[in-house]
Structures are given as C-alpha cells and as structure tokens.
N, C-alpha and C positions, 0 to 999 in steps of 0.2 A: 507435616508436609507443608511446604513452600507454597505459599499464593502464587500463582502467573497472572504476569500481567499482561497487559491487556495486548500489547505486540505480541508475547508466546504464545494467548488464547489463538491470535490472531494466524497463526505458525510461522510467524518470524523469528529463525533458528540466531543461533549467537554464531558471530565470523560469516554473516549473509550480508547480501547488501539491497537496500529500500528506496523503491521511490515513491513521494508520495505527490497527490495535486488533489488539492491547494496544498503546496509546502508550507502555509501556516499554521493548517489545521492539526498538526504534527506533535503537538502536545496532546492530542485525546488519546495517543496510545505508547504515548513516553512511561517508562522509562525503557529504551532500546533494551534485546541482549544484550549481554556482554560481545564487545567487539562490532555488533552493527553500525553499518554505517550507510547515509542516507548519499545515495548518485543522482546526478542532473537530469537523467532519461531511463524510460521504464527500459529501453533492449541493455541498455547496465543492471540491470538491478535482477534479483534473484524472486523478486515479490513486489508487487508494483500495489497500493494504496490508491486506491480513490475516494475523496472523500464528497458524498453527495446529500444535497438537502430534499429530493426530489428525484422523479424519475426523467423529468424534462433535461434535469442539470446533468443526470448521469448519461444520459445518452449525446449531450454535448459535449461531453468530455470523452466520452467512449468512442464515440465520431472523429475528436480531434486526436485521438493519439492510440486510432483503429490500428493504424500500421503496425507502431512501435509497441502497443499493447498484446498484438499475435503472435510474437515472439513465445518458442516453444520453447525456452527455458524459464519464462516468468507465470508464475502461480498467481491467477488472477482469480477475486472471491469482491462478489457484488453485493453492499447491503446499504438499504435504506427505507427509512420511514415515511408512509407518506401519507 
C-alpha cells in the first residue's frame, strides 16, 4: 500500500484546487495530488489551508478572510499547537 502524503492525509483529492495562507508555508504539505493546483483566494479553492503558529494568529487570519472562508463549497479543518 502507498504512503499519503501529507496534502491526501489532509483530504486534498487530485484535479482540486488549494488555497493556502501564508502561501509560503506550502512546502509542509507538498507533494500536491496529481493535477492540484494552488488559487489566489479561498471562494476559488475547493480546500482552503491555514497555516497557524498559535491560536491568537489563527483567529487573525480567520477574522481576515471570515467572508471568503464561509463559502459553502470549501472544506475548512483548523489545527494547531500551542
């Protein structure tokens, strides 16, 4: 059986499309499906990625992109250490 990586763990399907913030932190869950591909704003995207150090940071970023984050077609999954 095939290892998943860490975007599949994630349930990011292959021919989907990702947004993530911080767009650099984008290497902790490379290597994409096959055919994924990463859009400028989470109401594009099929699965929106946030990446947080903290609860402070995730709720500043939850705050900033409340709107476009509510979209009832992106599968939104919150995780951090703190």
């Amino acid at each position: 059986m095939a290892t998943k990586s860490i975007a599949e763990k994630r349930g990011i399907k292959p021919d989907t499309t990702v947004w993530y913030s911080p767009a650099e932190r984008i290497e902790l869950i490379e290597p994409m499906p096959e055919r994924g591909r990463r859009v400028e704003g989470p109401e594009q995207a099929a699965t929106a990625v946030v990446f947080v150090d903290d609860s402070t940071s995730a709720r500043k970023i939850i705050a900033g992109e409340a709107t476009r984050l509510a979209a009832e077609t992106i599968r939104n999954e919150y995780y951090y250490d703190e």
